[in-house]
C-alpha positions as CSV (number, residue, x, y, z in Angstrom):
1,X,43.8,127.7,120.7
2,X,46.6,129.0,118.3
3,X,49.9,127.9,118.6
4,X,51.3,130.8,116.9
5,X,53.7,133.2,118.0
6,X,52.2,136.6,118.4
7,X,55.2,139.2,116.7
8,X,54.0,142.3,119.0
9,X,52.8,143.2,122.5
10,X,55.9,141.4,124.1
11,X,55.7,138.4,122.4
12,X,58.0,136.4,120.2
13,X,59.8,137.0,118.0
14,X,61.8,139.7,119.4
15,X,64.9,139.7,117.5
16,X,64.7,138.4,114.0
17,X,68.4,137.1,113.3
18,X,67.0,135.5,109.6
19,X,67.1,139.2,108.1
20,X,70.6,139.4,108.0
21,X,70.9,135.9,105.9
22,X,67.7,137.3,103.4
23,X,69.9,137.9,100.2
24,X,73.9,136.9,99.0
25,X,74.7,140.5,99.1
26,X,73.8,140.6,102.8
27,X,75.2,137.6,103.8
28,X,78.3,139.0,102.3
29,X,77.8,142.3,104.5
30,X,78.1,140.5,107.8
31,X,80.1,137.9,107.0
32,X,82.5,137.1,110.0
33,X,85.1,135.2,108.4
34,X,86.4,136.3,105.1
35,X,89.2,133.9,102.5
36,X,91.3,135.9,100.5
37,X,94.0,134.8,97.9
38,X,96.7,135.7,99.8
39,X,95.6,133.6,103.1
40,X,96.2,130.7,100.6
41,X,99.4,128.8,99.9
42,X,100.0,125.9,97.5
43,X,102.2,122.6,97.8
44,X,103.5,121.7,94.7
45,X,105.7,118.7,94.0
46,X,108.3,119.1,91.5
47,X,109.8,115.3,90.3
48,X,113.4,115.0,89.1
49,X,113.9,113.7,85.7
50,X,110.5,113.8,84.8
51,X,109.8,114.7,80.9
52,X,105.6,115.2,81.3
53,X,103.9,116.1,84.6
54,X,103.1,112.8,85.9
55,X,99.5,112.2,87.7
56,X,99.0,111.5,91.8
57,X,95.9,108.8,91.4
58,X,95.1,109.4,94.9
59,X,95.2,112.8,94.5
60,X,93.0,114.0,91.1
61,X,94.0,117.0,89.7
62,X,97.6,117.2,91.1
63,X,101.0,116.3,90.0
64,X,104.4,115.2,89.9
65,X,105.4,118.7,88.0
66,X,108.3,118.7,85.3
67,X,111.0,122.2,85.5
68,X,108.4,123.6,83.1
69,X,105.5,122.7,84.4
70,X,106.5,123.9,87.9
71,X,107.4,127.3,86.2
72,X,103.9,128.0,85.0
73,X,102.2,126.5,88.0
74,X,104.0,129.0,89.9
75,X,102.7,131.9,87.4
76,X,99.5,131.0,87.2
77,X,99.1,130.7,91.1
78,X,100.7,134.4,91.5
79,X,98.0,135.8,88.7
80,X,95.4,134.1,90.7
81,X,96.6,136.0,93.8
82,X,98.1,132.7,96.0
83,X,99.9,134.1,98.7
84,X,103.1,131.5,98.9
85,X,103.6,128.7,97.2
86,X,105.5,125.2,99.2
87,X,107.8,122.9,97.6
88,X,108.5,119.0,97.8
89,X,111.2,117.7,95.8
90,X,110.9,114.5,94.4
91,X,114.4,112.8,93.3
92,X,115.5,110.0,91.4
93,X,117.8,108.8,93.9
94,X,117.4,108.1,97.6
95,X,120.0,107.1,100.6
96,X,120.1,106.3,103.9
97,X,121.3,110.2,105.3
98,X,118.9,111.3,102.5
99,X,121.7,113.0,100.4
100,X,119.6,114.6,97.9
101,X,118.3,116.8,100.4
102,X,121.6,118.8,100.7
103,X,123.1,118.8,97.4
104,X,122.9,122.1,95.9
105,X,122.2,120.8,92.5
106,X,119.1,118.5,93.9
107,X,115.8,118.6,93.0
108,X,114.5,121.0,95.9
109,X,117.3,123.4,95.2
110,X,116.7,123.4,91.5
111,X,112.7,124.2,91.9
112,X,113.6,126.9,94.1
113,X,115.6,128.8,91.8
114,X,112.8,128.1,89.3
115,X,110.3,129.1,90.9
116,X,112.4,132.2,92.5
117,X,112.7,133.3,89.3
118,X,109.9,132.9,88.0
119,X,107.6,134.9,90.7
120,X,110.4,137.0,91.7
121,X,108.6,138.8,95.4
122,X,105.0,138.4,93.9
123,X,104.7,134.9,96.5
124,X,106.3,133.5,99.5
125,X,108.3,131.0,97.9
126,X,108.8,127.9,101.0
127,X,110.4,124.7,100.9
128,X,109.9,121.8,102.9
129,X,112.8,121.0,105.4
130,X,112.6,117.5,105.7
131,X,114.1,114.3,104.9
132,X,111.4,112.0,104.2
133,X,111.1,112.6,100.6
134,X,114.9,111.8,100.4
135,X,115.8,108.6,102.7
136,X,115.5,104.6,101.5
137,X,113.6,104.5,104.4
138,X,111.2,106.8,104.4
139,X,112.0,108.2,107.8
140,X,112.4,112.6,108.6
141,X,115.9,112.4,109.9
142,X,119.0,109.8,110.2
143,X,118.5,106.2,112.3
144,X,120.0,105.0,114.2
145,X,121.3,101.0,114.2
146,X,118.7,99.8,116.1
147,X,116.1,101.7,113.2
148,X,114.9,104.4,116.2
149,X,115.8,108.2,114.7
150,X,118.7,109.9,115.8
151,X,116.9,113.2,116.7
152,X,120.2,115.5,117.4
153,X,122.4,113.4,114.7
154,X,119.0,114.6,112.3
155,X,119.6,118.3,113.9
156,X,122.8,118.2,111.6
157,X,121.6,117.5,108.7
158,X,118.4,119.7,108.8
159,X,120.9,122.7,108.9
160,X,122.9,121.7,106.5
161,X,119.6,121.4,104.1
162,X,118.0,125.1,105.8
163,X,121.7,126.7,104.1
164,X,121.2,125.0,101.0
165,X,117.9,125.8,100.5
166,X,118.2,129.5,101.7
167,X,121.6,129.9,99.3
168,X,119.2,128.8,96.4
169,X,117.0,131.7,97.3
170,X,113.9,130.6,99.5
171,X,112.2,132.9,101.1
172,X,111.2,130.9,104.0
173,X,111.8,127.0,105.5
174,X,109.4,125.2,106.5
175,X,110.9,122.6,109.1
176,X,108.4,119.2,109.6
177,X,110.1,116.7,110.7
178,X,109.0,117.3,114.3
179,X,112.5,116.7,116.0
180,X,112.9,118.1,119.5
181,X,115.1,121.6,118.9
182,X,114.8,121.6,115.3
183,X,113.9,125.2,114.5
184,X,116.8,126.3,116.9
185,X,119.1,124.6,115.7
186,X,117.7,125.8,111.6
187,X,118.0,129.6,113.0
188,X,121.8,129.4,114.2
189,X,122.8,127.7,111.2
190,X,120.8,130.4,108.8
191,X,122.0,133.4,110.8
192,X,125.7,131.9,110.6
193,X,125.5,131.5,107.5
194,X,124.4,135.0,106.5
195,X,120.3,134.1,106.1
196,X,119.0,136.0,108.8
197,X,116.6,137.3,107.0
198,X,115.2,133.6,105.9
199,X,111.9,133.0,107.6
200,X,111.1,130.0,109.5
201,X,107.1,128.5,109.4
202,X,107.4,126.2,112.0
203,X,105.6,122.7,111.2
204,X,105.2,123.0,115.4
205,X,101.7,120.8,115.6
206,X,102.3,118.1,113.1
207,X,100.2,115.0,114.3
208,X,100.7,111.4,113.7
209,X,97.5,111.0,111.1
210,X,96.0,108.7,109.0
211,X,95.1,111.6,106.4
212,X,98.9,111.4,105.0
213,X,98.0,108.9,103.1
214,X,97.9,110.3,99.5
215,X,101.2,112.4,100.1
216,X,103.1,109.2,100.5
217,X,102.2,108.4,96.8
218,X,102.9,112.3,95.6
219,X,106.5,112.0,97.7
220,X,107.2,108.2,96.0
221,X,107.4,107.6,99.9
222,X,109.5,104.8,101.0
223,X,108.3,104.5,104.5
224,X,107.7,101.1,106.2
225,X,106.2,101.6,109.7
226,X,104.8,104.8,111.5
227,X,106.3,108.2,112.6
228,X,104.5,108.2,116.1
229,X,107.6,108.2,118.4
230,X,108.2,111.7,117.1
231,X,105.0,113.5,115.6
232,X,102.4,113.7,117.7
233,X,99.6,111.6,119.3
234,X,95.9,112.9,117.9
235,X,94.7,112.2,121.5
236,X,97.0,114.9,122.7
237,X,96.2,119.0,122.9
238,X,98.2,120.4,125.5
239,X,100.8,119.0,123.9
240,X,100.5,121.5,121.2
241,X,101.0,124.4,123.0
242,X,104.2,123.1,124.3
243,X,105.7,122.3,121.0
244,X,104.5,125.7,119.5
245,X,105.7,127.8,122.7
246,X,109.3,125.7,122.3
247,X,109.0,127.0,118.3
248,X,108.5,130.5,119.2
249,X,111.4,130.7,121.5
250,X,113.8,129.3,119.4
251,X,112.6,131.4,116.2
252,X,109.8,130.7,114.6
253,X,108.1,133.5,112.4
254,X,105.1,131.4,112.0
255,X,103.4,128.0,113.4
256,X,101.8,125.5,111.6
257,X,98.9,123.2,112.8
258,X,98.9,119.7,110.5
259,X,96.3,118.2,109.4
260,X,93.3,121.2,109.3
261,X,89.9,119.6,109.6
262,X,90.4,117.1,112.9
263,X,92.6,119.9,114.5
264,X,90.7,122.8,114.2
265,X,89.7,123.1,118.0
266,X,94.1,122.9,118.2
267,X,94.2,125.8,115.7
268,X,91.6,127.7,117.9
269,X,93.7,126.9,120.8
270,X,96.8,128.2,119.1
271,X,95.6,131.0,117.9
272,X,93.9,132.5,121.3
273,X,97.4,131.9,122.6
274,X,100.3,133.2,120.7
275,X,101.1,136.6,118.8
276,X,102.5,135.1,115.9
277,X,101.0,133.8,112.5
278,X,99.0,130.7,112.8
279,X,98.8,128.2,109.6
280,X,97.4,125.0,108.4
281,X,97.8,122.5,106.5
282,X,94.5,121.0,104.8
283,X,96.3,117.7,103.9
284,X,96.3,115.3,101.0
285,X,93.6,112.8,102.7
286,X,91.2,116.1,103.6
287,X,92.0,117.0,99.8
288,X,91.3,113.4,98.1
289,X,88.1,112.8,100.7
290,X,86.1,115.5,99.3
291,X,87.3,114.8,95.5
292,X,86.6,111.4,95.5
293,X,82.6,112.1,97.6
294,X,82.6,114.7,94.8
295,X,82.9,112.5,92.0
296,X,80.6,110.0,93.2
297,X,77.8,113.0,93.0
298,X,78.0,112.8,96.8
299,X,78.3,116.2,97.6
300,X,78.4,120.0,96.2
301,X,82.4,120.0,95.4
302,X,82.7,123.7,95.3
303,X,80.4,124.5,98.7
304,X,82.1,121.8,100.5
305,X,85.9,123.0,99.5
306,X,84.6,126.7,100.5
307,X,83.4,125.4,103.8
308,X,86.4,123.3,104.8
309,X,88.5,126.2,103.8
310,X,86.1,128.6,105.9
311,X,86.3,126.7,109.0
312,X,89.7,126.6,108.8
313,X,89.9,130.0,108.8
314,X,87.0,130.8,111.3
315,X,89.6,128.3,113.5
316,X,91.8,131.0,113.6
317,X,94.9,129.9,110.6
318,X,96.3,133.3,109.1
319,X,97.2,130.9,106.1
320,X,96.1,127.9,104.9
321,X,98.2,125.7,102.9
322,X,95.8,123.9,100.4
323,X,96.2,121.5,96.9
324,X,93.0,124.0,96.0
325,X,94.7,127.3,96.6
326,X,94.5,128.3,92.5
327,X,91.0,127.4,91.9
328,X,90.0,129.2,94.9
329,X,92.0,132.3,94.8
330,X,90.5,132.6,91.1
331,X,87.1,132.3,92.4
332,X,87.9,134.9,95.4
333,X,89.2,137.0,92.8
């Protein structure tokens, strides 16, 4: 007897899902999830002092930029169609209170104004609101004696840098240092100050990872020890929702979830729950992973950075923040 189906007279199949994969241009017609250019934002790090663009080794492809370099980074991003573009100052010099951070003539404030310039309202210029890339330590706010951090004495200081940055022209903070009350405590001080119209994108879901790795290298980081007493535990997902529902009610415009690809069931999660925009961060380890497999001829570069970046949208992230967000854009174009 035949073991094949019969395809009429009530047998099988009945429904034949496999014509609507057939060709490209069909696939393309039902496509569920869609990228566009402006869903994508890109972290750039711009390095004080610095006379050529200097190389991340963990990171191939991206750089420490120069003033210049930043300048036509930021162009050539907007003529792709990137959406925002995020920025991490690098400076020469580093102090416990991570000083840098607030003076208006630092590095941060100086590649804002660059960059504001150069792109004008064609991109969501951001800047990171942190103080990791600024302390001896290594550590996102001030410690106390006993080497703990001081979350409300960190408060301070994270308003003094959300002024700073917003009087060098900013579009919108990005606060990731995961202290308890932080994005409060960022929206008083910008709407005292005359921001109110600054935006806030909440870092609200920022785990403790092991995928940071690389970043510490693009950020000269000078941490010694771990950040898990205040961002938070991977085994944790209810704990998300708390953190973003705190955000919300103290201002956020936008959540983030950080890292993407081991958090995507958090960005689901996120999204199904709140009525603001949802973004991720595909960080430097999810980046240098798939370069590195890539390079060793282990996998299709381009069909695995399309995929990542389609999950993390099929997740449910408005935007995703992304060292690929040129290329891409280009290719979406």
């Amino acid at each position: 007897m035949s073991d094949a189906l019969p395809e009429s007279g009530g047998g099988f199949p009945l429904m034949r899902p496999r014509r609507l994969r057939r060709t490209p241009a069909m696939r393309r017609l039902v496509a569920e999830t869609r990228l566009h250019p402006a869903d994508l934002i890109l972290p750039v790090f711009v390095r004080e002092g610095a006379a050529e663009p200097v190389p991340i080794s963990s990171m191939p492809g991206v750089v420490q930029h120069t003033r210049d370099s930043l300048r036509k980074a930021a162009h050539d991003a907007v003529a792709a169609g990137v959406g925002g573009l995020m920025l991490f100052g690098v400076p020469e010099h580093k102090d416990a209170c991570g000083t840098a951070g607030t003076d208006p003539e630092g590095v941060l404030q100086v590649a804002i104004r660059d960059v504001k310039a150069e792109v004008g309202a064609d991109a969501v210029v951001m800047s990171d609101l942190c103080l990791d890339e600024f302390t001896d330590h290594g550590h996102c706010g001030v410690l106390r004696p006993d080497g703990s951090v001081d979350n409300d004495a960190t408060l301070a200081r994270y308003a003094e840098m959300a002024v700073v940055q917003a009087a060098a022209g900013v579009d919108m903070v990005g606060p990731s240092g995961m202290m308890d009350g932080q994005v409060g405590y960022v929206r008083r001080a910008l709407d005292s100050a005359g921001f109110a119209d600054v935006a806030i994108l909440a870092y609200s879901a920022k785990y403790a990872s092991g995928f940071y790795g690389p970043f510490r290298e693009a950020v000269q980081s000078s941490l010694q020890g771990d950040r898990m007493t205040y961002q938070q535990d991977p085994a944790n997902s209810d704990e998300s929702l708390r953190e973003v529902m705190l955000d919300i009610a103290e201002g956020a415009d936008v959540v983030m979830v950080k890292p993407a690809m081991s958090y995507l069931d958090i960005v689901r999660r996120i999204a199904d729950a709140v009525d603001v925009p949802v973004s991720a961060y595909q960080v430097s380890g999810e980046y240098s992973m798939v370069e590195a497999a890539a390079a060793h001829g282990w996998i299709d570069r381009d069909r695995v950075i399309m995929e990542t970046l389609t999950s993390v949208k099929r997740a449910g992230a408005k935007t995703i923040l992304t060292y690929w967000a040129t290329e891409v854009a280009g290719k979406l174009r």
